[in-house]
C-alpha positions in Angstrom: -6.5 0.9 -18.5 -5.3 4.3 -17.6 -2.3 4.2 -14.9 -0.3 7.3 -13.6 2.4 6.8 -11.4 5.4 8.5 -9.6 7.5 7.0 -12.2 6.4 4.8 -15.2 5.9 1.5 -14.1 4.6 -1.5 -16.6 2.1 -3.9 -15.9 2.0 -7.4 -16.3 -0.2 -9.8 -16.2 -0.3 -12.7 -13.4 -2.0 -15.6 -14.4 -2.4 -16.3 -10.6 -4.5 -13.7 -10.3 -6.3 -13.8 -13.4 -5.3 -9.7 -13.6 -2.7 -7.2 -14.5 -0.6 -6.4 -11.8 1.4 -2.9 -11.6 4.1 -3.2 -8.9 5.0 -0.3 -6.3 8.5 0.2 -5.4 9.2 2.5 -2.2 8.5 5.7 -2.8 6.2 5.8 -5.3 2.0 5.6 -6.1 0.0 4.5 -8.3 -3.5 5.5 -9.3 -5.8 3.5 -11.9 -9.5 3.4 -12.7 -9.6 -0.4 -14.7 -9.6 -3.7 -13.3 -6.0 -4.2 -12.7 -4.1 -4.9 -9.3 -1.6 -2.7 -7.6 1.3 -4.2 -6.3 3.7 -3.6 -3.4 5.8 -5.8 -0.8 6.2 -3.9 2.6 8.3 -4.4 6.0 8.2 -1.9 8.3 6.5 0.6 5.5 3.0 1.0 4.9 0.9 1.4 1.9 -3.0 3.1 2.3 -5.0 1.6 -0.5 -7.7 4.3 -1.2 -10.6 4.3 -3.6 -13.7 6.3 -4.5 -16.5 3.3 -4.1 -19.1 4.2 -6.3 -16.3 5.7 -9.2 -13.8 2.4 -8.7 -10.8 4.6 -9.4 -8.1 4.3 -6.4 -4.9 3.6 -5.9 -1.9 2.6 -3.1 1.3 4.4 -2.5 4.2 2.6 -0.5 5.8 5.5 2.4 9.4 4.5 3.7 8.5 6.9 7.1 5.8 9.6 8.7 7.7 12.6 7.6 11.8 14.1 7.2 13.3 15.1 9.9 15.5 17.0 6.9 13.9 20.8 6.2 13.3 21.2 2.4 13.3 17.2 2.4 9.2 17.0 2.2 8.1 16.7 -1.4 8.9 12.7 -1.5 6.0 10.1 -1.8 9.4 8.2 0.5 7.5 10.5 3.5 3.9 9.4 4.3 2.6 13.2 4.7 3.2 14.2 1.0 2.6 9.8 0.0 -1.1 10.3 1.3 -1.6 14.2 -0.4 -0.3 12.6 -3.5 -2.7 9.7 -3.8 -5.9 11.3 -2.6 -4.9 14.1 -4.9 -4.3 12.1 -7.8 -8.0 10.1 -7.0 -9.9 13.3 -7.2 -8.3 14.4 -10.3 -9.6 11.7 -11.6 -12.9 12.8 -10.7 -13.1 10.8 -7.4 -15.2 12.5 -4.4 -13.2 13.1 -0.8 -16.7 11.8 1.0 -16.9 8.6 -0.9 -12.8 7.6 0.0 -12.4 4.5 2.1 -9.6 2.9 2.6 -7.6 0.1 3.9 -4.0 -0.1 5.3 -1.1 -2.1 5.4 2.8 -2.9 7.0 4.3 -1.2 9.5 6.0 -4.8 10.7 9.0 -5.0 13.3 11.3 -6.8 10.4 14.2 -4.4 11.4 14.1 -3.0 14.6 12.4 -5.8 16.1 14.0 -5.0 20.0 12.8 -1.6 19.9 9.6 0.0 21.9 8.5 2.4 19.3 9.9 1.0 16.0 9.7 2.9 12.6 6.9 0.5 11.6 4.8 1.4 14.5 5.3 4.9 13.8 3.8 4.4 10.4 1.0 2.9 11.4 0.2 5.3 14.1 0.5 8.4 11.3 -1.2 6.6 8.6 -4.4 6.2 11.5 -3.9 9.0 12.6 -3.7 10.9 8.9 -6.8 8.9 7.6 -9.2 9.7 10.8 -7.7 13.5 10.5 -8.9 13.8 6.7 -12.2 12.2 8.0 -11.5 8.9 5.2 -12.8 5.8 6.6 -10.7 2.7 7.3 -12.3 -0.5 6.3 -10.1 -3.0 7.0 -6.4 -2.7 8.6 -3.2 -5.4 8.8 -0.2 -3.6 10.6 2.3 -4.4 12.6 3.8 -8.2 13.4 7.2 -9.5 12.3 6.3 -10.3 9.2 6.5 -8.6 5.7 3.3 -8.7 3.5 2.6 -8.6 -0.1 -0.1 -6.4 -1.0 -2.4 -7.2 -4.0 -5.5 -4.1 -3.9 -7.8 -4.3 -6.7 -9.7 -0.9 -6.7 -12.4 -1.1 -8.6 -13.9 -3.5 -6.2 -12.2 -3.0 -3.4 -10.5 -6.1 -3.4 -7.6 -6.8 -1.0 -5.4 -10.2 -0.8 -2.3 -9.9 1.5 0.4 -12.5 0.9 2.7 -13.0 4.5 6.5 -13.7 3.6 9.7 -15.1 5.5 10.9 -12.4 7.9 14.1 -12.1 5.8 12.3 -10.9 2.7 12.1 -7.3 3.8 15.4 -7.1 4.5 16.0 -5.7 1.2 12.2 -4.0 0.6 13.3 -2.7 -2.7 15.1 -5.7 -4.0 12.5 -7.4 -3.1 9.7 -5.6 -4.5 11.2 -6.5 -8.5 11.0 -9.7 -7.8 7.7 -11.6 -8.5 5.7 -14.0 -6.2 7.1 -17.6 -6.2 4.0 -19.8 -4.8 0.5 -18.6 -3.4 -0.3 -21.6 -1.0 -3.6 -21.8 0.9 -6.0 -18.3 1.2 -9.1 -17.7 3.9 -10.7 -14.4 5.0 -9.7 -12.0 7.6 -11.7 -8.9 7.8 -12.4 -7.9 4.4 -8.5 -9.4 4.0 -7.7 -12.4 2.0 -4.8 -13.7 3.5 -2.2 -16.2 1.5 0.3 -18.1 3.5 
């Protein structure tokens, strides 16, 4: 399997899913062409999973907001506008082609701000839309928003998605979280090219 990341990040393998898993932490991206999964636990963040379809090389990054507010503060996969350059950049170094992206999309739930109008998870969603239609990449498939943090399993050489939902305290902490590895998978069905475990 050949990986490239942000940082180095191992994978291991979960019996579960019968795969190797790489985990995401905020921040970060990670790109592969083999049959692995890629791994990340969002609250109000979102992740794009993006692959070339016919090549099956793709990859998810894991953005903390839209963009800094902070000038010179850009250049961080944290910010979704340099999260998403990095990952599609990556794919088509790979020798994936921009008019065979798609991609699906996660997060962006009210786990913090909850009592707010326009919280920082609906802003991510909104720019990760609005990013995707403006780089003319379709979206296939789309879970954002809600009160719940999600576990994100994306498989891209298929195209693959299963979403696990988690207690509303779990994001709390997103990147304490994120080390720590699934407990139980209880009951899955189909939502949307989503498989859903609850």
């Amino acid at each position: 399997m050949k990986a490239m990341a942000l940082t180095d990040q191992a994978a291991h393998f979960d019996p579960r899913l019968n795969a190797k898993v790489v985990s995401v932490l905020p921040g970060n991206y990670h790109v592969i062409d083999g049959d692995a999964a890629i791994s990340t636990l969002l609250g109000s963040c979102v992740a794009a999973c993006i692959r070339d379809r016919d090549a099956g090389i793709g990859g998810l990054n894991h953005f903390i907001l839209p963009a800094s507010e902070a000038a010179g503060d850009l250049r961080s996969a944290r910010y979704g506008v340099f999260a998403m350059e990095l990952l599609i950049n990556e794919i088509l170094r790979r020798g994936g082609r921009k008019d065979r992206l798609e991609a699906k999309i996660f997060g962006g739930a009210r786990v913090v701000d909850s009592g707010k109008d326009d919280t920082v998870g609906d802003r991510n969603g909104r720019f990760v839309k609005a990013y995707l239609s403006t780089e003319g990449i379709p979206v296939l498939a789309e879970d954002l928003g809600g009160e719940r943090p999600r576990r994100v399993f994306f498989f891209p050489s298929t195209g693959r998605v299963l979403v696990q939902r988690l207690a509303r305290s779990a994001a709390m902490d997103e990147s304490a979280v994120a080390r720590r590895a699934i407990e139980e998978r209880v009951s899955a069905r189909r939502a949307g090219g989503i498989e859903l475990f609850e």
